[in-house]
C-alpha positions in Angstrom: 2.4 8.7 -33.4 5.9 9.6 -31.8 6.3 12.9 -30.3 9.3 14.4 -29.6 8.2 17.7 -30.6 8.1 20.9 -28.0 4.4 20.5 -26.5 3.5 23.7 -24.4 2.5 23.2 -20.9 -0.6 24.5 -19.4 -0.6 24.0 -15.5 -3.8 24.5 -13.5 -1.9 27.8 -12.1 -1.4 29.0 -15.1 -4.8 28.6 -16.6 -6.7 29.9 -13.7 -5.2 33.0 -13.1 -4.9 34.0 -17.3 -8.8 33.5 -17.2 -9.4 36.0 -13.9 -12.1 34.0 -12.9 -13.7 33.3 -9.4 -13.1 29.9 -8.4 -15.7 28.9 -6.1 -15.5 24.8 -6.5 -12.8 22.2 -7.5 -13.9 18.7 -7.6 -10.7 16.2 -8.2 -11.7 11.9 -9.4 -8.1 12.0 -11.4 -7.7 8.3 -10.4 -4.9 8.7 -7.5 -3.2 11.7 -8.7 -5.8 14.1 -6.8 -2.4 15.3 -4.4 -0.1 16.4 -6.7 -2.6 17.7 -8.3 -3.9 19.5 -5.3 0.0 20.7 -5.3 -0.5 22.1 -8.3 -3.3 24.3 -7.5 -2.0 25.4 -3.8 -1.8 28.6 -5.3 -5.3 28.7 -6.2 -7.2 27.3 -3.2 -5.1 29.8 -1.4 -6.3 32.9 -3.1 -9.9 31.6 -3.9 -10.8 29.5 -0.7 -13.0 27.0 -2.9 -14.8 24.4 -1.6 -12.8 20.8 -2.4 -14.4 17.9 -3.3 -11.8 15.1 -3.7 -11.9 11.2 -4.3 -10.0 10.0 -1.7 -10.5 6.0 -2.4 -8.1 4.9 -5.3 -4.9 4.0 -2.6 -4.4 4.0 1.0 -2.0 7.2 0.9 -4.8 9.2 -0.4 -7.1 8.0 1.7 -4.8 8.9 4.8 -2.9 11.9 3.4 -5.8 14.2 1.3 -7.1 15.7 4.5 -3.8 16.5 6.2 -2.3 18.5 3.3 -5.2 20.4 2.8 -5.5 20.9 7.0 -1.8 21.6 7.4 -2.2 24.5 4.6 -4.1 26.1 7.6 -7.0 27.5 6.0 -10.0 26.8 8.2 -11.7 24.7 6.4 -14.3 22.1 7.6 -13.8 18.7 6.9 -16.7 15.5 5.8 -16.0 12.2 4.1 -19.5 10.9 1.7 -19.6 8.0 0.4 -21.4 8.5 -3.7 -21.8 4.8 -4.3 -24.0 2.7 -2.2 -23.2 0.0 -4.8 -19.4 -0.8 -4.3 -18.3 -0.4 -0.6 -14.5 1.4 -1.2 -15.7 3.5 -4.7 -16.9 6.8 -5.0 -15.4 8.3 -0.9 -15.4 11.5 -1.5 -13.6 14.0 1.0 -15.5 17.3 1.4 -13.7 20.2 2.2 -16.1 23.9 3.1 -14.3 26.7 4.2 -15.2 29.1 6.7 -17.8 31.9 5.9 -16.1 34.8 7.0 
């Protein structure tokens, strides 16, 4: 199974605003890769104004860095870290980000 063929590439973007839909929630556990993915979809939270629900435990940088992007896009939201897993004391931290009701 080689590729080398021209795959098509859908981006988050892309998808989103073909379907016209209202995005009220985006929940993120991509294993690390929840900032560029949040990148990706700057575009999105912008116009929509979802709530975020991100897993902010697979490295230190996320764990540090999730909440500062999202704050320094200056959108109002309201920050809370929950920890999903009484089980395993670092799995499951979860940032949760609500934006303002206007």
């Amino acid at each position: 199974m080689g590729g080398g063929g021209n795959t098509p590439k859908i981006t988050t973007e892309s998808s989103l605003h073909d379907s016209h839909l209202e995005i009220g929630l985006i929940k993120m556990d991509i294993e690390g890769a929840e900032i560029k993915a949040l990148l990706g979809a700057k575009e999105t939270i912008y116009l929509h104004r979802p709530i975020l629900i991100i897993a902010i435990y697979h490295n230190a940088e996320q764990f540090f860095d999730t909440k500062e992007l999202i704050d320094s896009w200056d959108l109002g939201y309201s920050f809370f870290i929950a920890k999903l897993s009484v089980f395993h004391p670092t799995d499951e931290v979860m940032l949760f980000c609500l934006p303002k009701i206007d």
